[in-house]
C-alpha positions as CSV (number, residue, x, y, z in Angstrom):
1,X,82.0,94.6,73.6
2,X,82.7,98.2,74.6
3,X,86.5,99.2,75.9
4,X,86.8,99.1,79.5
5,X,87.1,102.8,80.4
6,X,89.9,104.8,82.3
7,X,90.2,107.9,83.9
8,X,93.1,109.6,84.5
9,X,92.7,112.4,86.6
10,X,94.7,115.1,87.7
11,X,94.6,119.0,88.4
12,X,94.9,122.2,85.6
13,X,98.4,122.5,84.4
14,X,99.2,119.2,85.5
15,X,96.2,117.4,83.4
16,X,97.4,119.3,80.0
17,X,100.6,118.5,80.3
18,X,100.0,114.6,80.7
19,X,97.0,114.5,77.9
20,X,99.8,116.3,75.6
21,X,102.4,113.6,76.6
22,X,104.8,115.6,78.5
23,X,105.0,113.9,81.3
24,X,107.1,110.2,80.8
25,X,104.8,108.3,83.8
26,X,101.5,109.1,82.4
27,X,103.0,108.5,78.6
28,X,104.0,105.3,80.5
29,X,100.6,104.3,81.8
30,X,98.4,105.5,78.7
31,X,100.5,103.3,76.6
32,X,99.7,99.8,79.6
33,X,96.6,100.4,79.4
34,X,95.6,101.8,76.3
35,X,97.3,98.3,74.6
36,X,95.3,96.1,77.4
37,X,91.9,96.7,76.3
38,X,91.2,100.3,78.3
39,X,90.2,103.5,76.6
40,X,91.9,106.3,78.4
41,X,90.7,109.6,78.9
42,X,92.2,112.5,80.5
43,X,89.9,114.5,83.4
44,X,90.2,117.3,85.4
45,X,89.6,116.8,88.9
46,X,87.9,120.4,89.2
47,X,85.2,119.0,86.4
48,X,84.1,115.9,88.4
49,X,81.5,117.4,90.5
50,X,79.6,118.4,87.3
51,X,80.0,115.5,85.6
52,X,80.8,112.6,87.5
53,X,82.1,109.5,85.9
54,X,80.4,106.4,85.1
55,X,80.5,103.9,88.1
56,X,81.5,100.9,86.0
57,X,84.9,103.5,85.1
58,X,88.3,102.8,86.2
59,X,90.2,105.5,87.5
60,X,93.1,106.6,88.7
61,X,94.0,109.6,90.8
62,X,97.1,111.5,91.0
63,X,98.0,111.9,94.7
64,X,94.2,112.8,96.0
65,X,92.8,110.1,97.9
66,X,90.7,106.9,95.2
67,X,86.8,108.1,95.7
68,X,85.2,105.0,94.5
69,X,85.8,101.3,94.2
70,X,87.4,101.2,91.1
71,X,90.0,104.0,91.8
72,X,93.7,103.7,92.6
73,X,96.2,106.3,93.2
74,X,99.3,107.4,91.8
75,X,101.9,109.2,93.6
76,X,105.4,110.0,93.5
77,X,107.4,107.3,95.8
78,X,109.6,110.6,96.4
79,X,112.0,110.7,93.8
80,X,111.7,110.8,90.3
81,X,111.5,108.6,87.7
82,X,109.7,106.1,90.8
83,X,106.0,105.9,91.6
84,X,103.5,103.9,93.4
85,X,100.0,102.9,92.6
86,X,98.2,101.8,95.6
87,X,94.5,101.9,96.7
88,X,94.9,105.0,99.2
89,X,97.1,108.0,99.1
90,X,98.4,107.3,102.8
91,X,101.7,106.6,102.4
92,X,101.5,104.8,105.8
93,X,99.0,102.4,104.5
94,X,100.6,101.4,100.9
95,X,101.6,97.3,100.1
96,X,105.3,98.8,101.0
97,X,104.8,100.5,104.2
98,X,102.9,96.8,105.2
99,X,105.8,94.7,104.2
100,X,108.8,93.2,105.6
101,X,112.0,94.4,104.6
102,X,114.6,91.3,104.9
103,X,118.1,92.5,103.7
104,X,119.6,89.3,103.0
105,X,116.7,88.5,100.4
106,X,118.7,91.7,98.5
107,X,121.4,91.2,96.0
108,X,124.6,93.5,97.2
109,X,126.1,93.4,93.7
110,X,122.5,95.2,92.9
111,X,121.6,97.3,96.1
112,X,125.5,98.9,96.4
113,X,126.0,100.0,92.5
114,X,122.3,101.3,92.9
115,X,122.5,103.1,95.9
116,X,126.4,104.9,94.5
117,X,124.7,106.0,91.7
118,X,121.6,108.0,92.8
119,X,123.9,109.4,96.1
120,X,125.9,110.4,93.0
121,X,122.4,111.8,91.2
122,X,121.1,113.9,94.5
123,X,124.2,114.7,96.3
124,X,126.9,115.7,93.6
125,X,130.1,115.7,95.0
126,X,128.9,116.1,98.9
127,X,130.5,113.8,101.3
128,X,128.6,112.7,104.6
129,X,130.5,114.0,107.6
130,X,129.3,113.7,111.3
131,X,129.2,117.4,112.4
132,X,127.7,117.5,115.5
133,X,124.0,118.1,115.0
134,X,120.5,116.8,114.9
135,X,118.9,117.7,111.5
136,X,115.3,118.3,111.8
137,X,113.1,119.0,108.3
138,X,109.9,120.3,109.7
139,X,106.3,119.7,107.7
140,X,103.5,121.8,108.2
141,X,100.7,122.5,111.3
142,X,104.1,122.6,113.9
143,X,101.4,123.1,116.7
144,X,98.8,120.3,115.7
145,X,98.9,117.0,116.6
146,X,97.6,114.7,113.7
147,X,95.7,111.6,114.0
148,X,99.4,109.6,112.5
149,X,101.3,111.7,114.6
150,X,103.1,110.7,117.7
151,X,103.6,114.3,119.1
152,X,102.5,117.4,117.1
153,X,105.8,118.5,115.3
154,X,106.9,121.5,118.2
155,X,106.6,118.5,121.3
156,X,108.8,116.5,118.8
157,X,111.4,119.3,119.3
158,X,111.2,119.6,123.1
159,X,111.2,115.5,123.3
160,X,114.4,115.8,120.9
161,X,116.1,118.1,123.6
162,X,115.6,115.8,126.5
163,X,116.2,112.7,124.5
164,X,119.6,113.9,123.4
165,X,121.5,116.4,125.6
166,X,124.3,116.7,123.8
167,X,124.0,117.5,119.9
168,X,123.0,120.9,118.3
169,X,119.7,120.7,116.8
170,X,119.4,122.5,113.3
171,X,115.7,123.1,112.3
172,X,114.7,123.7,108.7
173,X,111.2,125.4,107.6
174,X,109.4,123.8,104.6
175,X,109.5,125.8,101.7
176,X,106.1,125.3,100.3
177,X,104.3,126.0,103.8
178,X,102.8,129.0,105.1
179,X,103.1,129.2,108.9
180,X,101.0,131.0,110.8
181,X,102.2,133.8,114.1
182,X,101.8,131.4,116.6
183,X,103.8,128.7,114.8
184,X,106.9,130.9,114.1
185,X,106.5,132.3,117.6
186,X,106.8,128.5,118.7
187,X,109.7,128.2,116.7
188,X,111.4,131.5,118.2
189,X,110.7,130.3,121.5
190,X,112.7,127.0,121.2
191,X,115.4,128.6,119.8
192,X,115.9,130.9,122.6
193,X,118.0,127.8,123.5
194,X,121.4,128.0,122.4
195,X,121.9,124.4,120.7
196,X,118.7,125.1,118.7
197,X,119.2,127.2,115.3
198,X,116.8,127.8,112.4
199,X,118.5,127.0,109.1
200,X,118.6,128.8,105.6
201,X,120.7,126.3,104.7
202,X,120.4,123.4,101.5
203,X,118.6,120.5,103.1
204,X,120.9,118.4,101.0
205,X,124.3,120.3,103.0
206,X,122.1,119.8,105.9
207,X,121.7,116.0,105.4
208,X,125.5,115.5,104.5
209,X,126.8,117.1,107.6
210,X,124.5,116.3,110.3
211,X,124.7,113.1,112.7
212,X,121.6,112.2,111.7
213,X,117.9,113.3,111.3
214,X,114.2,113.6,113.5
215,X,111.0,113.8,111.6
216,X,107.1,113.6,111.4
217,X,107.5,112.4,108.2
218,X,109.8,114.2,105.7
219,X,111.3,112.4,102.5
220,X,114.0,114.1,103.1
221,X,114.7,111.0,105.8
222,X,114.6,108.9,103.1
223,X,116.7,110.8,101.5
224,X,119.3,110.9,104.2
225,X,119.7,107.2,104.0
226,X,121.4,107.6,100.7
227,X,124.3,109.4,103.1
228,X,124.0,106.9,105.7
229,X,122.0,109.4,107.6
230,X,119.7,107.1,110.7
231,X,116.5,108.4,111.0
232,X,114.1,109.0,113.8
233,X,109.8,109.6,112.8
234,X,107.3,110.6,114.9
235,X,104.6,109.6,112.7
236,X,103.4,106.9,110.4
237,X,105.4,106.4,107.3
238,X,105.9,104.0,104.9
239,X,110.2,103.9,105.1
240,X,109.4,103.4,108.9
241,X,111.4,100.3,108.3
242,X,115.2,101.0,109.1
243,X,114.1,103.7,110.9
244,X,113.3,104.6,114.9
245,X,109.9,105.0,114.4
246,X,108.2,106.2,117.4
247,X,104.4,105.6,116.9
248,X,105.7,101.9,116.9
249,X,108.0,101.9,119.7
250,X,107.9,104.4,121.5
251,X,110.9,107.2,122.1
252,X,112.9,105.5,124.6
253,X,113.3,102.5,121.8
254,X,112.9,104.6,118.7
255,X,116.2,106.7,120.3
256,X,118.2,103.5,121.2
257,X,118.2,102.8,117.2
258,X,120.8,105.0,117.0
259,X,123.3,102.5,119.2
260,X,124.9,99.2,117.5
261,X,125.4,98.6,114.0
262,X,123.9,100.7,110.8
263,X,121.3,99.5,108.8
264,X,121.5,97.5,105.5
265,X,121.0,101.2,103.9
266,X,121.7,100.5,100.2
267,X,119.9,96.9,100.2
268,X,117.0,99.1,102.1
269,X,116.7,101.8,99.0
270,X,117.0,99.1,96.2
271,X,114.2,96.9,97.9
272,X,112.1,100.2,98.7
273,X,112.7,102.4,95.0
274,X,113.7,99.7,92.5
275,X,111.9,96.1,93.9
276,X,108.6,97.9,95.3
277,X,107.9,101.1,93.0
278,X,107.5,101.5,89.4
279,X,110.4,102.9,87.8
280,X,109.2,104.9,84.8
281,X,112.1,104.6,83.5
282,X,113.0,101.6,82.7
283,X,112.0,98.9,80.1
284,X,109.6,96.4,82.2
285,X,107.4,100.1,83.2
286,X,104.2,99.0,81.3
287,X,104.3,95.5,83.1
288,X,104.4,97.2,86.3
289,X,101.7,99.2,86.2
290,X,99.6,96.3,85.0
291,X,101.0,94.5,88.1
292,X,100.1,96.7,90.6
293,X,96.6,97.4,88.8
294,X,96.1,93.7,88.9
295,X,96.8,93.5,92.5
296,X,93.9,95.4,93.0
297,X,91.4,93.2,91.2
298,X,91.8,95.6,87.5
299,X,91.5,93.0,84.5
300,X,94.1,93.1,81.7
301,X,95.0,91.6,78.7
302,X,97.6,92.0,76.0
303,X,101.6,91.7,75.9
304,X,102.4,94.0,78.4
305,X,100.1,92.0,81.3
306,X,101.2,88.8,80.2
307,X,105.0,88.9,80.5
308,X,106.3,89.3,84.5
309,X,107.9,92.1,86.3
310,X,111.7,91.0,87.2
């Protein structure tokens, strides 16, 4: 009987790097499934339209949406070494983003040693301080309104204004996007008013100083939870969970989030990065993968599928 067959494929650079194994995750998931009966082959997504694979292949796609019924995805469950291997690419729509998060089903003497150590890992020796302002990471298409959106990202900032009178609100331009005339000319206008600024600044300065942060969708919310930071989204997510999220609640409710007692923040990351992501770092990674593979109906066999995950 022939090997089942697995695709791994990703982009140029990218794809060379993981077929020479220097990249730990795909070392991690080459070794899961290469010992539980799958040949695994390296593709490059540019190639597939001249040479399609097989339909009886397995494949799995790094962070493009799974185009057939036997593809998953893998993306990056936004900081490294953690990753999650669902059947769509919308974060929204992942096992996690579908679950309940119940904060007395998580271990303290876990959650609060994890949590200390990665705030350690991405903040160095920033402390979180209540300055005064709204932090607002901004994504891309600030004049758009997107089918998971709430509000296209430059209404969020006028609902923002009326929905708190009070605070500065510190905006902050996506590095990697290119914004076009009429967006930055958006962005001028708001900050004609004197409580909004536009921000050079270090997201990470940002996020330790600010009272606490408005989204679409940014990680760096997530992020911001390692500070204690409250979040409020306008648009789908899947760390909507201890957050105001507005597509689910509206802004009136979403806003009023920000009254009464925090939220389980450190129980919140450990359930989110260490009980519901793969951590390609640690020991247990190969039965992980095989889990979540399994979950979606992929057979395996051999040690690693066999023991659990913990």
């Amino acid at each position: 009987m022939a090997p089942r067959q697995l695709n791994i494929i990703l982009e140029g650079q990218h794809r060379r790097d993981a077929e020479a194994g220097k990249i730990n995750i795909f070392n991690r998931i080459t070794k899961a499934f290469s010992s539980s009966g799958y040949q695994v082959a390296y593709r490059d997504l540019d190639d597939l339209g001249l040479s399609p694979p097989p339909p009886d292949c397995f494949a799995l796609y790094f962070m493009q949406e799974p185009a057939s019924p036997r593809a998953l995805t893998l993306r990056r469950a936004y900081h490294y070494p953690f990753w999650r291997i669902e059947a769509t690419n919308e974060r929204w729509h992942t096992d996690v983003a579908r679950a309940t998060f119940d904060p007395e089903k998580v271990d303290p003497a876990l959650a609060t040693p994890f949590a200390r150590r990665w705030r350690r890992t991405l903040f160095a020796d920033r402390v979180a301080r209540r300055e005064g302002f709204v932090f607002v990471p901004l994504q891309g298409r600030l004049l758009e309104r997107r089918s998971f959106q709430a509000e296209s990202p430059v209404a969020m900032i006028h609902t923002l204004r009326e929905a708190d009178t009070k605070r500065r609100i510190v905006l902050k331009l996506h590095p990697k996007e290119r914004y076009e005339p009429a967006e930055m000319e958006a962005i001028e206008q708001l900050c004609r008013d004197p409580r909004i600024v536009l921000s050079d600044a270090d997201p990470l300065d940002l996020l330790a100083g600010c009272d606490y942060v408005v989204t679409q969708n940014s990680g760096l919310a997530l992020t911001g939870f390692f500070m204690g930071k409250r979040a409020i989204v306008f648009a789908r997510i899947d760390y909507h969970h201890i957050a105001g999220s507005v597509p689910e609640v509206g802004v009136k409710r979403a806003f009023a989030t920000l009254e009464g007692p925090a939220p389980a923040f450190d129980r919140y990351l450990h359930w989110f990065l260490q009980e519901n992501a793969v951590n390609g770092g640690r020991d247990d990674a190969e039965h992980r993968i095989l889990a979540r593979a399994a979950r979606f109906g992929w057979p395996s066999e051999g040690p690693f599928a066999e023991a659990p995950c913990k």
